[in-house]
Residue frames relative to the residue before (quaternion, step in Angstrom):
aa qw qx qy qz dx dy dz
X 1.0000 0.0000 0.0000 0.0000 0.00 0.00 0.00
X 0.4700 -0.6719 0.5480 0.1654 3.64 -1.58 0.43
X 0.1451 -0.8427 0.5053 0.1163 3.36 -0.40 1.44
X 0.7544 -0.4003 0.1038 0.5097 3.64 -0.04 1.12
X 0.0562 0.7020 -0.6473 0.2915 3.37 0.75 1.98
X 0.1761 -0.8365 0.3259 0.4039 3.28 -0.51 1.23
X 0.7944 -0.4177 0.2006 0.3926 3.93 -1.04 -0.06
X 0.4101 0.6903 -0.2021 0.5607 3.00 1.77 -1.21
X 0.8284 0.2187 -0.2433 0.4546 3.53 -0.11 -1.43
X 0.6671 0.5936 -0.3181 0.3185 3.51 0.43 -0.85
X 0.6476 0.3743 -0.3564 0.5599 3.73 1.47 -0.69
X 0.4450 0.5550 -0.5331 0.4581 4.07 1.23 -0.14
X 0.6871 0.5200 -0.3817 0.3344 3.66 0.41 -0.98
X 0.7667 0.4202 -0.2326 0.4260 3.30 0.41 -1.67
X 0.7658 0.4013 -0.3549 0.3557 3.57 0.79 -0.07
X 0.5525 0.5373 -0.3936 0.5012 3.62 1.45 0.73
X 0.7327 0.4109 -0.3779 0.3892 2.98 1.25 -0.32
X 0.4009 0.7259 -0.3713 0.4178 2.95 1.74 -0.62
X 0.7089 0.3891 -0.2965 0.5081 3.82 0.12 -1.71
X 0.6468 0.5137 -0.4876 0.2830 4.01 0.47 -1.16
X 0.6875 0.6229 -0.0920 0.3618 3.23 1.02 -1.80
X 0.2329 -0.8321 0.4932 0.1008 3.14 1.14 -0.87
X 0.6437 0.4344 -0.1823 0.6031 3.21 1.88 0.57
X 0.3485 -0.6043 0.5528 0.4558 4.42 -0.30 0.33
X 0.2490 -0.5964 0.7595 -0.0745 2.55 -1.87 1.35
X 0.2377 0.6530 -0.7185 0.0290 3.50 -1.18 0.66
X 0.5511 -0.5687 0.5904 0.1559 3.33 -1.51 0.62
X 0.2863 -0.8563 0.4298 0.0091 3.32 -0.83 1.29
X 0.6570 -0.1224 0.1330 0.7319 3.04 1.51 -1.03
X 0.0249 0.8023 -0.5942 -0.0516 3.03 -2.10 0.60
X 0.0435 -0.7885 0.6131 -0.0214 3.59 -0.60 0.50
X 0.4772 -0.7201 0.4870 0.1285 3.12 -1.03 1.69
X 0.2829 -0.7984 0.4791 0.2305 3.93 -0.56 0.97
X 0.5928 -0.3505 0.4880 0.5363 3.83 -1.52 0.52
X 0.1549 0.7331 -0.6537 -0.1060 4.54 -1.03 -0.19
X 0.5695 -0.6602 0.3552 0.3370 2.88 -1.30 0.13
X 0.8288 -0.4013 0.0148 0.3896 4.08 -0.44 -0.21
X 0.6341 0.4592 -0.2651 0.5629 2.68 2.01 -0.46
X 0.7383 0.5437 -0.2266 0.3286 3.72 0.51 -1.09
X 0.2240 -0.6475 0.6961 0.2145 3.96 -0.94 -0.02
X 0.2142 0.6984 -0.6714 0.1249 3.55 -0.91 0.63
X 0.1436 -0.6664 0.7261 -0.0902 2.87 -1.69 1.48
X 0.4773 -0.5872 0.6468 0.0947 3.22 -1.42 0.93
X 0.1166 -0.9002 0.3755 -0.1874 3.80 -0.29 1.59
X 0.0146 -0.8594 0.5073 0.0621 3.38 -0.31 0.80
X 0.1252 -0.8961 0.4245 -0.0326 3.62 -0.21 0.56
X 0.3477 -0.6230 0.6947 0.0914 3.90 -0.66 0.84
X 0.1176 0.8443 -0.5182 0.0686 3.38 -0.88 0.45
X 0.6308 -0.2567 0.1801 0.7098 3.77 1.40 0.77
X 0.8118 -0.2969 0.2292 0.4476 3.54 0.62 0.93
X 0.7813 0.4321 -0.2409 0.3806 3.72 1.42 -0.85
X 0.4861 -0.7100 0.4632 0.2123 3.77 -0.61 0.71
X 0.1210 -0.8707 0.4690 -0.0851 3.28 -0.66 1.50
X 0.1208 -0.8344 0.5134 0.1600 3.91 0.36 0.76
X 0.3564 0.7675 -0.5158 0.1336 3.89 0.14 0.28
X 0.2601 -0.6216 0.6719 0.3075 3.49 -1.55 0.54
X 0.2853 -0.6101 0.7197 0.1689 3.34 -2.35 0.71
X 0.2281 -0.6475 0.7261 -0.0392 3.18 -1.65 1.36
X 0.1177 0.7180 -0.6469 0.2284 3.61 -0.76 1.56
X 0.6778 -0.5905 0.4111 0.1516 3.09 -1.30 1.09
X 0.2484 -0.6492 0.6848 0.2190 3.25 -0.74 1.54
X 0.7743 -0.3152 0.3964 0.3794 3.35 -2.85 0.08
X 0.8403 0.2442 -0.1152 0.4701 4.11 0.76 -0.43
X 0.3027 -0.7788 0.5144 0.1932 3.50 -0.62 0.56
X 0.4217 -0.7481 0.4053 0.3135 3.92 -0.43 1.04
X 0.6622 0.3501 -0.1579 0.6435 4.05 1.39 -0.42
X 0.4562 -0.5271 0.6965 0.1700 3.20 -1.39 0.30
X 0.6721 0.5334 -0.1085 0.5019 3.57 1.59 -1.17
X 0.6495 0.6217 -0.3356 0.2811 3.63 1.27 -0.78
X 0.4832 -0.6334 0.3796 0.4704 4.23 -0.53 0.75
X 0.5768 -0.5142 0.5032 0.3869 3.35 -1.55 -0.58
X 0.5262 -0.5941 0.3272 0.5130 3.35 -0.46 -0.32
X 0.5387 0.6249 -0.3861 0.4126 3.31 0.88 -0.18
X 0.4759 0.6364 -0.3073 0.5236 3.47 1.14 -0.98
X 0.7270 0.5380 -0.1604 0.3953 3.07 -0.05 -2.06
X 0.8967 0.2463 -0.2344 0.2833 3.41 0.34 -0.85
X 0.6394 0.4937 -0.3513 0.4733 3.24 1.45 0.26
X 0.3709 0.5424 -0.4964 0.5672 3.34 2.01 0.54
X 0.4577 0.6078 -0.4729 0.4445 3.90 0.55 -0.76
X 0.7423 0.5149 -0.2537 0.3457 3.49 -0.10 -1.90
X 0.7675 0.3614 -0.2485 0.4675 3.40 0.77 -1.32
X 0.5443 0.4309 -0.4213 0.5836 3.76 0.71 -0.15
X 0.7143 0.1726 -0.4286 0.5257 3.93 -0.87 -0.40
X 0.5068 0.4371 -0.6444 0.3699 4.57 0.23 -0.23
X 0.7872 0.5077 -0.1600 0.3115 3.58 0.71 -1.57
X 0.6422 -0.4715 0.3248 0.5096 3.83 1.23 0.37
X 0.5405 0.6728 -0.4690 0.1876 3.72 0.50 -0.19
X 0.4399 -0.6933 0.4814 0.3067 3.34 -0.81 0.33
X 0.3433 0.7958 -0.3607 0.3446 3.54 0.45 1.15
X 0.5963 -0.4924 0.4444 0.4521 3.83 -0.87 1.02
X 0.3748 -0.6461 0.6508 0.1362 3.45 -1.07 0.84
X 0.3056 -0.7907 0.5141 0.1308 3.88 -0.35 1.04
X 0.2769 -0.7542 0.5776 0.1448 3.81 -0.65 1.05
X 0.8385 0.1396 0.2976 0.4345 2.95 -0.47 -1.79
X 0.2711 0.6676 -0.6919 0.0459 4.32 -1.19 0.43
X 0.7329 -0.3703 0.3809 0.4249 3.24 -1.87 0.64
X 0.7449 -0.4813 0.3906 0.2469 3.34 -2.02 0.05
X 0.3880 -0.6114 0.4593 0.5145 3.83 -0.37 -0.09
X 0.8198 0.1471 -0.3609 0.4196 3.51 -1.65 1.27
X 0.1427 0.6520 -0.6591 0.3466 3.80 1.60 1.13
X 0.3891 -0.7268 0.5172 0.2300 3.29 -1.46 0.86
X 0.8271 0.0329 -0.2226 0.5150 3.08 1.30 0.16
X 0.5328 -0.7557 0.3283 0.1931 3.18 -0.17 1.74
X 0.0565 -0.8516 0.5199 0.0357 3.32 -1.09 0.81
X 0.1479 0.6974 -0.6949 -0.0945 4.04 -0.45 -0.84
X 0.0323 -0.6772 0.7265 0.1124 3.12 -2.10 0.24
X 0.3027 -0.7694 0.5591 -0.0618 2.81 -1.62 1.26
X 0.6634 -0.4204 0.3735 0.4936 3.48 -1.38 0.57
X 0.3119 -0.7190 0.5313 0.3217 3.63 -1.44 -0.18
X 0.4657 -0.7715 0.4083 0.1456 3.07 -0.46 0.58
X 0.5367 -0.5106 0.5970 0.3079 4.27 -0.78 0.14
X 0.8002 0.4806 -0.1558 0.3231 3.46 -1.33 0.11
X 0.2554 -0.7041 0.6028 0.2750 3.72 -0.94 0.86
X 0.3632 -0.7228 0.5703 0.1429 2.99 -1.86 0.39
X 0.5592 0.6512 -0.4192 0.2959 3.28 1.33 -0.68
X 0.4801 -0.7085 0.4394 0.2728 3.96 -0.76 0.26
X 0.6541 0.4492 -0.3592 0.4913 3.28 1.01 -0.83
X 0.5663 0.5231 -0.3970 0.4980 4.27 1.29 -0.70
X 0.5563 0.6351 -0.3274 0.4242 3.68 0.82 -0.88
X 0.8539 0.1991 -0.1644 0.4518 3.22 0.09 -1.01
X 0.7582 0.2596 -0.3980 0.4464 3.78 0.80 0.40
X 0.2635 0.7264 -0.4890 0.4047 3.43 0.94 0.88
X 0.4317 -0.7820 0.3844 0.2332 3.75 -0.04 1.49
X 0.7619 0.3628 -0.2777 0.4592 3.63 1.36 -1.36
X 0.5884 0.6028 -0.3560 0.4046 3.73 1.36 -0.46
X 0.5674 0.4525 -0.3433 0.5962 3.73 1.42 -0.48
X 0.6983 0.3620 -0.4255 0.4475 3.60 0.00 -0.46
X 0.7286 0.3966 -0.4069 0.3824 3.74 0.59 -0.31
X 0.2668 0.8220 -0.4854 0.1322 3.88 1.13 -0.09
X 0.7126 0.4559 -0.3444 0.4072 3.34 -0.11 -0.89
X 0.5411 0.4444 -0.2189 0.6796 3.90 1.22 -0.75
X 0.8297 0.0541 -0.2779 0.4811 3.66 -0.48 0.00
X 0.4906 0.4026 -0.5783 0.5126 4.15 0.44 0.78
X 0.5501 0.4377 -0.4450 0.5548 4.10 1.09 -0.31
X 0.7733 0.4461 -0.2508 0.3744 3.70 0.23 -0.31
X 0.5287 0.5877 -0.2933 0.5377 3.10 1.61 -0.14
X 0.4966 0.6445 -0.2757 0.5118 3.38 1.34 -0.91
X 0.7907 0.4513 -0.0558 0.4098 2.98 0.22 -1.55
X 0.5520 0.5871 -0.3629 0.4679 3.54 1.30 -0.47
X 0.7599 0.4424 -0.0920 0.4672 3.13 1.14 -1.61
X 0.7290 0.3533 -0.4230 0.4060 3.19 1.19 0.18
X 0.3165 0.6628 -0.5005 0.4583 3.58 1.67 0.56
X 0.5836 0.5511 -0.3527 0.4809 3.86 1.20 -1.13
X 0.7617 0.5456 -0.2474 0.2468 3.03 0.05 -0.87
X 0.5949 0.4354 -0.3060 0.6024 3.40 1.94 -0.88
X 0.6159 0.4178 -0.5829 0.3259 3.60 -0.47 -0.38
X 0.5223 -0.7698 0.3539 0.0969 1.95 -1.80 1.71
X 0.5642 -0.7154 0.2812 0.3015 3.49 -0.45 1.12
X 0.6237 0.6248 -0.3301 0.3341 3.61 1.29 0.16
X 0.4188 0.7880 -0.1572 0.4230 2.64 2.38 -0.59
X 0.7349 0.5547 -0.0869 0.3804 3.02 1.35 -1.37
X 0.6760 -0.4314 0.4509 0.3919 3.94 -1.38 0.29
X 0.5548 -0.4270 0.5344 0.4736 3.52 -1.39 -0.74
X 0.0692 -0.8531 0.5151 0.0460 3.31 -1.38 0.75
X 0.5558 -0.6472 0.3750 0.3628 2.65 -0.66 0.20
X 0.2585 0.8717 -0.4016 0.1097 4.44 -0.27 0.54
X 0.6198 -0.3506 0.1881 0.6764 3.88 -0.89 0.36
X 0.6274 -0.3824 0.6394 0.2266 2.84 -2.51 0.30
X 0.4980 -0.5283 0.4592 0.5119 4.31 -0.82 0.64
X 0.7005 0.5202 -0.3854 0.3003 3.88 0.43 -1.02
X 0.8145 0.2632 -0.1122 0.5047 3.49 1.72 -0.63
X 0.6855 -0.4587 0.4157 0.3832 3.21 -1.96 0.68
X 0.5948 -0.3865 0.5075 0.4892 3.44 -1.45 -0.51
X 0.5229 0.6147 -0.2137 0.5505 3.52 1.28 -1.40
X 0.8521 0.2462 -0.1360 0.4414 3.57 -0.04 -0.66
X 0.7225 0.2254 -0.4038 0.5140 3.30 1.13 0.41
X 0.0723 0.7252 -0.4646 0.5030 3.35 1.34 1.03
X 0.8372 0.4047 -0.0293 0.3666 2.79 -0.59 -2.33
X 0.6782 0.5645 -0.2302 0.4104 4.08 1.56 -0.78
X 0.6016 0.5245 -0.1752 0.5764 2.96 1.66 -0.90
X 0.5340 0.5866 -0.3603 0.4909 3.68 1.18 -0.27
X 0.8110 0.2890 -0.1024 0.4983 3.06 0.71 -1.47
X 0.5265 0.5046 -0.4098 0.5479 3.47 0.90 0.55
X 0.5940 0.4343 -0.3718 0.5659 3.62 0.80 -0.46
X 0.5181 0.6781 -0.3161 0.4146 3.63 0.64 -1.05
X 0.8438 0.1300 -0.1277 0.5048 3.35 0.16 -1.21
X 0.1701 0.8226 -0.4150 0.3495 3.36 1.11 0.92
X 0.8814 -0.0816 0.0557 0.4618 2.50 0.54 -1.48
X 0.7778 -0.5297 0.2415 0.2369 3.03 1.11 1.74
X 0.6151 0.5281 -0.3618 0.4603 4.32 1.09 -0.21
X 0.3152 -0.6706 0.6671 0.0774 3.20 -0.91 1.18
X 0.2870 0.6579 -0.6011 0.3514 3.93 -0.37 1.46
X 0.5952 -0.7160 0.3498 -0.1038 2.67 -0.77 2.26
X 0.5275 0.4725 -0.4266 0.5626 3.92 1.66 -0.27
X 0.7459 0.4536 -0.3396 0.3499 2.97 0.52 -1.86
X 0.6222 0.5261 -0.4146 0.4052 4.40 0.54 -0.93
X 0.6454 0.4983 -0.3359 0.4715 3.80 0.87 -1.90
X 0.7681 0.3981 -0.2906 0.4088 4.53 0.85 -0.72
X 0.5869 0.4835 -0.4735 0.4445 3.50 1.26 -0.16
X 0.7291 0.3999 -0.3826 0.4027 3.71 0.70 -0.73
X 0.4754 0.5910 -0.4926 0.4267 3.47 0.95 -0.16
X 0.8600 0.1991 -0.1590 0.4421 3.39 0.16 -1.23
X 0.4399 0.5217 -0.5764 0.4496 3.77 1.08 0.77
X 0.6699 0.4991 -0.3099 0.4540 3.96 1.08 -0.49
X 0.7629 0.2881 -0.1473 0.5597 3.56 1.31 -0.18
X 0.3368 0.7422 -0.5710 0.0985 3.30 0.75 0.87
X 0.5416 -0.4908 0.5044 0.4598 3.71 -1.09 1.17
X 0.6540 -0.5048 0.5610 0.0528 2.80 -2.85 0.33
X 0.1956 -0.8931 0.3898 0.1106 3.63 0.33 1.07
X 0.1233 -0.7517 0.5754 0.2978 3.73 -0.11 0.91
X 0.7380 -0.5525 0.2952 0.2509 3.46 0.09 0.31
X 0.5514 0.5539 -0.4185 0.4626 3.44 1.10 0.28
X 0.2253 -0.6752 0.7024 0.0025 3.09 -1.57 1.59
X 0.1136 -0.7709 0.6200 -0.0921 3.48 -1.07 1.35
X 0.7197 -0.1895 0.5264 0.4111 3.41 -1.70 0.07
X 0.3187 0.7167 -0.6169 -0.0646 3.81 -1.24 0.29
X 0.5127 -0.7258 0.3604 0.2837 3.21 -0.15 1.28
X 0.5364 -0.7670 0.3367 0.1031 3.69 1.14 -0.91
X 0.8167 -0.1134 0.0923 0.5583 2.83 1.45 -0.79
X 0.2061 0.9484 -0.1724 0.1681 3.20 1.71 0.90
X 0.4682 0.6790 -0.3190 0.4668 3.68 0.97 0.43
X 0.7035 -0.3651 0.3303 0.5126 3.69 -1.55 0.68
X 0.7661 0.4009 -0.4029 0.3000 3.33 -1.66 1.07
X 0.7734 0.1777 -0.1455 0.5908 3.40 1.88 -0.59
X 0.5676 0.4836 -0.3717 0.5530 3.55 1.65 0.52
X 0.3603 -0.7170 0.5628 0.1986 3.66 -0.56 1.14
X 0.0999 -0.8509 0.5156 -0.0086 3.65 -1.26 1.22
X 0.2270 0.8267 -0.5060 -0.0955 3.62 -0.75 -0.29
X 0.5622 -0.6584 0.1580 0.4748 3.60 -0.41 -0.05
X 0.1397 0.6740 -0.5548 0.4673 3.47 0.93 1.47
X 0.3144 -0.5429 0.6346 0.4513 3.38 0.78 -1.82
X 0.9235 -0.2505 0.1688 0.2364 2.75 -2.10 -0.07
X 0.0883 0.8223 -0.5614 0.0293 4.02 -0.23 1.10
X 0.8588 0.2282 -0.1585 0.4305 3.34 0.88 0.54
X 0.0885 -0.8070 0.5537 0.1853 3.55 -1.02 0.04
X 0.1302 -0.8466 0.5084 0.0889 3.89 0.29 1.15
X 0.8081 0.5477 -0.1388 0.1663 3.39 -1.18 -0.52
X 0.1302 0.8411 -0.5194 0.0761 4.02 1.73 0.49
X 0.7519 0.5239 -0.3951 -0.0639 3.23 0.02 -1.07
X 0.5230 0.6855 -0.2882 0.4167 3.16 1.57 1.23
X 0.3113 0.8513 -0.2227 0.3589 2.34 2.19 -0.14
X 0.1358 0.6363 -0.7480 0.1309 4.27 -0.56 1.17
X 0.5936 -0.4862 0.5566 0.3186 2.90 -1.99 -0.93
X 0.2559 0.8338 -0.4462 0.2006 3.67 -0.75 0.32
X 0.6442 -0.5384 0.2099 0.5011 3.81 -1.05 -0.26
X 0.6300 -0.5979 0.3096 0.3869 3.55 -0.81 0.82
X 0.4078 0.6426 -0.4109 0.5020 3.83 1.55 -0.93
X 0.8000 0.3463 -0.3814 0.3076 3.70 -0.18 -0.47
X 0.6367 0.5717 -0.2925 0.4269 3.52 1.24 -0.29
X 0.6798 0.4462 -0.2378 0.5313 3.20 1.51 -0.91
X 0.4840 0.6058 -0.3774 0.5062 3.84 1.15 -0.13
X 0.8625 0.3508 -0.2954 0.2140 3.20 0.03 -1.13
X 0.4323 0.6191 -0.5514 0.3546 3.64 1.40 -0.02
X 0.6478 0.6629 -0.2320 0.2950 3.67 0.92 -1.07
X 0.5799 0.5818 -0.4609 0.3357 3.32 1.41 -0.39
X 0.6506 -0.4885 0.2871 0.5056 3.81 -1.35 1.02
X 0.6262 0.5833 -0.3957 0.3333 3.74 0.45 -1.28
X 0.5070 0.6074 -0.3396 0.5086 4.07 1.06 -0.82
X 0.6953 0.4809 -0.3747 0.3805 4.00 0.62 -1.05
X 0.0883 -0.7449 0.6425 0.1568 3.49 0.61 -0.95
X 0.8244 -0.2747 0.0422 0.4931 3.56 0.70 1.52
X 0.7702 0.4099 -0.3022 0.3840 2.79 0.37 -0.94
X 0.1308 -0.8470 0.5133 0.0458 4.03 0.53 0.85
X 0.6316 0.4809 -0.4644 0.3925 3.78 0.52 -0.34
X 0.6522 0.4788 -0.3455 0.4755 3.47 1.02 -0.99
X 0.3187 -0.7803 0.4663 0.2685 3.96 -0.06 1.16
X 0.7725 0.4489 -0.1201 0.4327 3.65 1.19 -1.27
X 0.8327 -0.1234 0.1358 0.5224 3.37 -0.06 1.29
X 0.3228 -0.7739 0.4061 0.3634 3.88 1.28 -0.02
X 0.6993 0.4839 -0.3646 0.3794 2.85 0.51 1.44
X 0.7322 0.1299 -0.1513 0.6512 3.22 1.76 0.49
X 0.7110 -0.4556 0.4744 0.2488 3.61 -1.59 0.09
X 0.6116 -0.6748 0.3897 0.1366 3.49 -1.11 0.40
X 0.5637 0.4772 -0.1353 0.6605 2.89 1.81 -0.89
X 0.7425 0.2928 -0.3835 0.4646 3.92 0.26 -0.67
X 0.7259 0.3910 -0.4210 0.3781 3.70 0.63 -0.02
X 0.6078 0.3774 -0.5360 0.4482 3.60 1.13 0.54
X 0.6238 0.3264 -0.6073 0.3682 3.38 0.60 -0.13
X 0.5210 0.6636 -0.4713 0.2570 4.09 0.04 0.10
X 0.4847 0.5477 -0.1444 0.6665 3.11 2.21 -1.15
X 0.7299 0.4022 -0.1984 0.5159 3.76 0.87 -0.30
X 0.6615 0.5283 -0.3029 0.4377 3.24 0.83 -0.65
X 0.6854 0.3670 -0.1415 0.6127 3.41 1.38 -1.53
X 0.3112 -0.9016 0.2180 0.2068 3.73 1.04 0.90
X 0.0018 0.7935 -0.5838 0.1716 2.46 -0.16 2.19
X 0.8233 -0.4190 0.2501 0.2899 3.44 -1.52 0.91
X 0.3689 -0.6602 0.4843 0.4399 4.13 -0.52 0.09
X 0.2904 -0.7769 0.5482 0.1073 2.63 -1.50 1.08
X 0.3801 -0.7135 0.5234 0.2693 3.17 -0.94 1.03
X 0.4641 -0.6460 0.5000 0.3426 4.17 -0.58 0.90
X 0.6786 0.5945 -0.2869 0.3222 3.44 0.56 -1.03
X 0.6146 0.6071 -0.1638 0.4763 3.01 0.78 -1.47
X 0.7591 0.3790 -0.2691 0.4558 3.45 0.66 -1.27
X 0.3464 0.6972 -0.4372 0.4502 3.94 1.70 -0.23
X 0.7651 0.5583 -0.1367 0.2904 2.74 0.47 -1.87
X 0.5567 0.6736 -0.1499 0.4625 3.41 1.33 -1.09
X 0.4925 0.7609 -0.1588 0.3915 2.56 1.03 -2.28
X 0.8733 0.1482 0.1028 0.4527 3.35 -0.35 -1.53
X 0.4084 0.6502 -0.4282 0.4765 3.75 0.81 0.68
X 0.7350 0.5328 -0.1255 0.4003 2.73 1.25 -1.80
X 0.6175 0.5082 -0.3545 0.4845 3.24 1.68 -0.98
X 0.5814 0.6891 -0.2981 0.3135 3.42 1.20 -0.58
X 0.6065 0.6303 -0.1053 0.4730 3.30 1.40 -1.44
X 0.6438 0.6850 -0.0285 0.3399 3.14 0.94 -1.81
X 0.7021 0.4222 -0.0039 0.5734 3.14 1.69 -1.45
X 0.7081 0.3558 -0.3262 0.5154 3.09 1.27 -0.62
X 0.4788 0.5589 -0.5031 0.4532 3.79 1.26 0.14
X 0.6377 0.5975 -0.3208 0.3653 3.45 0.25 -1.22
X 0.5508 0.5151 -0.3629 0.5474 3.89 1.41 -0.70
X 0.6820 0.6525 -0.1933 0.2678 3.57 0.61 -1.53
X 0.7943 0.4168 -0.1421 0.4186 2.67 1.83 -1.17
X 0.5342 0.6786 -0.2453 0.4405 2.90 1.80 -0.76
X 0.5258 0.6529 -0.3388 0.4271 3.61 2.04 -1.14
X 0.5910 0.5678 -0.4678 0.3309 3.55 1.16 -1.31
X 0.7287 0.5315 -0.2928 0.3175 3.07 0.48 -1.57
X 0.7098 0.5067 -0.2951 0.3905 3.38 0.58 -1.59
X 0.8277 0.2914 -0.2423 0.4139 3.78 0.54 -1.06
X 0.4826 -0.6727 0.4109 0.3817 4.00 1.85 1.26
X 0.1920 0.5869 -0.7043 0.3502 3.62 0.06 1.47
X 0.8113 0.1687 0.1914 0.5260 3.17 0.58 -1.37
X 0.0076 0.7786 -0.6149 -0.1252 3.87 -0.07 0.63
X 0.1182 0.7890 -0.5839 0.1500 3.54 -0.70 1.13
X 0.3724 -0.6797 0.5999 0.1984 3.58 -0.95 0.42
X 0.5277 0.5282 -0.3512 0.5649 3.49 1.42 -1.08
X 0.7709 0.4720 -0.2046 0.3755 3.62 0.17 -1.22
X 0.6499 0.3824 -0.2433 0.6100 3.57 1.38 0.08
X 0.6354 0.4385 -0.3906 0.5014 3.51 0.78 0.03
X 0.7290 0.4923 -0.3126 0.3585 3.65 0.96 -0.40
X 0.6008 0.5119 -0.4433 0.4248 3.23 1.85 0.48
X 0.4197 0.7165 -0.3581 0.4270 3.20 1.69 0.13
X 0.4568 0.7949 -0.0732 0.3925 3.25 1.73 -0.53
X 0.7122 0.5592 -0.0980 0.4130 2.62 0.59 -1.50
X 0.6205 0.5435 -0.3640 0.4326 3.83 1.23 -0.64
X 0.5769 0.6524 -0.3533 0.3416 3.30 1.47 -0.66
X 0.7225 0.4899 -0.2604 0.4125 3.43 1.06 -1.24
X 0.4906 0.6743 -0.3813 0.3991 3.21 1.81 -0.88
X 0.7550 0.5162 -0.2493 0.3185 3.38 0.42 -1.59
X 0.8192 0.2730 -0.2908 0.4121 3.16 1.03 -1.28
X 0.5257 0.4089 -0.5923 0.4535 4.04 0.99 0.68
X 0.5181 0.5394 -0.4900 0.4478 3.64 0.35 0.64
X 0.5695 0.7054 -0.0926 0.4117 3.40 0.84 -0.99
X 0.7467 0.4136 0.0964 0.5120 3.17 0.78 -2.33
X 0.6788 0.3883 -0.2357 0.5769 3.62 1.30 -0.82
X 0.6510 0.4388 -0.4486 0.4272 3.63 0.94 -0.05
X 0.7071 0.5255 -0.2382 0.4087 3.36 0.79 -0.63
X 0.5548 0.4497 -0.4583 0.5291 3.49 1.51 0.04
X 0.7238 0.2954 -0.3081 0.5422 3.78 0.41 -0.79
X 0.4950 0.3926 -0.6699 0.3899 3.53 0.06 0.97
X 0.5901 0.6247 -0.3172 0.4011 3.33 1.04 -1.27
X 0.7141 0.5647 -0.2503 0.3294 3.35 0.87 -1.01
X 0.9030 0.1315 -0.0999 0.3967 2.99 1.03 -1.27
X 0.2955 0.6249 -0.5191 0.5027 2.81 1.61 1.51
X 0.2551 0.8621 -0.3319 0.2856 3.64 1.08 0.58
């Protein structure tokens, strides 16, 4: 059955896959998924000439969460090249035409919960941490190889700029976005504009948005990677940072990686499945950008809500947020320059 799929969309579906397939297509069931602020996703069953398809659909909501985020088109021929290239990642099937007003694709489904807060209090998914933060690694260093010719346009630094430094532009372009004058977010950009890490020059795949909430789990481990549409190019230190940021633990703070593992077993997993050397610093450095970034989304979103783009309760609680990242890049920046100049 069809849980308030509307009619409209559901005969758009069956009749692309139909014409692709070259075979009737009817939708069996559907169930609308928890998503995140930008995306619609629905959990799909499909008939296809008699054959049974399990796949979820990802269609554009009325507002995009990035100025920076792909289309779906994009997205899905980044999909194609990542599962061609070994990734653990929803094989892509089927998406809407080009100039659909609201973009769609569908993908295989996948095994495994995503939510973060279920992750981390799941008795068999905690006992397996230390094994599936080594497999994260290793996911992300599977990203990191494909081969970049393989891939769509992306989105990456400017020639005049680092990955790091066009980071740090996009920060401060979002910033004056939206026009607030807030003293963490000015006292962390100039910090980390005076300390930007050393770039050995490799540009990779970055997924973008890699960390508990967009990586499917169970106590097997790792069966998925979800979520491109953040996906550019850039240094590899920012992808591997940003699971780590406190907001990624969902409580559980000792466990640095996604609250559920150590720092050390997910680089050697990133090492094992040979990835590049990481530089620790650098990934500090990251580390806290991200909290920086992170904080200034959480405003962005709250703006949807606040200036009725987008009524959302979700989208107004995540500017409530935002003190968290504040506090802990306040926090984090004192304790390095004690560290520093206790030398």
């Amino acid at each position: 059955m069809t849980d308030a799929l509307p009619a409209s969309l559901r005969a758009e579906l069956e009749a692309a896959v139909t014409s692709r397939e070259g075979a009737a297509a009817a939708i069996t069931a559907a169930r609308r998924l928890a998503g995140g602020a930008s995306m619609e996703s629905w959990s799909i069953d499909v008939s296809v000439g008699g054959r049974d398809e399990a796949l979820v659909l990802r269609r554009d909501m009325g507002a995009n969460m990035s100025a920076w985020a792909l289309d779906r088109g994009t997205e899905f021929a980044l999909l194609h090249a990542a599962v061609d290239a070994g990734v653990r990642a929803p094989r892509p099937r089927w998406r809407s035409a080009d100039g659909a007003e609201r973009a769609w694709f569908l993908m295989e489904r996948l095994p495994g919960e995503s939510v973060g807060r279920k992750i981390v209090k799941d008795p068999a998914i905690v006992a397996a941490g230390p094994r599936i933060v080594e497999e994260f690694g290793a996911a992300l260093a599977s990203v990191h190889a494909v081969p970049l010719r393989t891939l769509p346009a992306l989105p990456g630094p400017s020639e005049e700029r680092t990955p790091a430094g066009e980071a740090l532009s996009q920060t401060r372009d979002a910033m004056r976005s939206l026009g607030l004058r807030n003293p963490v977010w000015s006292y962390a950009l100039r910090w980390l504009s005076a300390r930007v890490p050393p770039w050995d020059g490799r540009m990779v795949l970055v997924h973008g948005d890699f960390r508990v909430g967009n990586l499917l789990v169970d106590a097997t481990g790792l069966r998925g990677v979800l979520d491109w549409e953040f996906a550019h190019l850039g240094d590899p230190h920012e992808d591997l940072a940003w699971i780590t940021l406190r907001d990624w633990r969902f409580e559980r703070d000792a466990k640095a990686v996604g609250g559920l593992g150590d720092l050390d077993a997910y680089l050697h997993g990133y090492a094992s499945a040979g990835g590049g050397a990481v530089d620790r610093d650098a990934l500090t450095w990251w580390e806290l950008l991200g909290n920086l970034r992170w904080a200034v989304t959480c405003h962005t979103q709250a703006e949807r809500h606040l200036g009725g783009s987008d009524r959302s309760v979700e989208l107004a609680s995540l500017g409530r947020k935002a003190a968290e990242m504040e506090w802990e890049l306040v926090d984090r920046i004192e304790k390095l320059e004690h560290a520093h100049h206790g030398r």
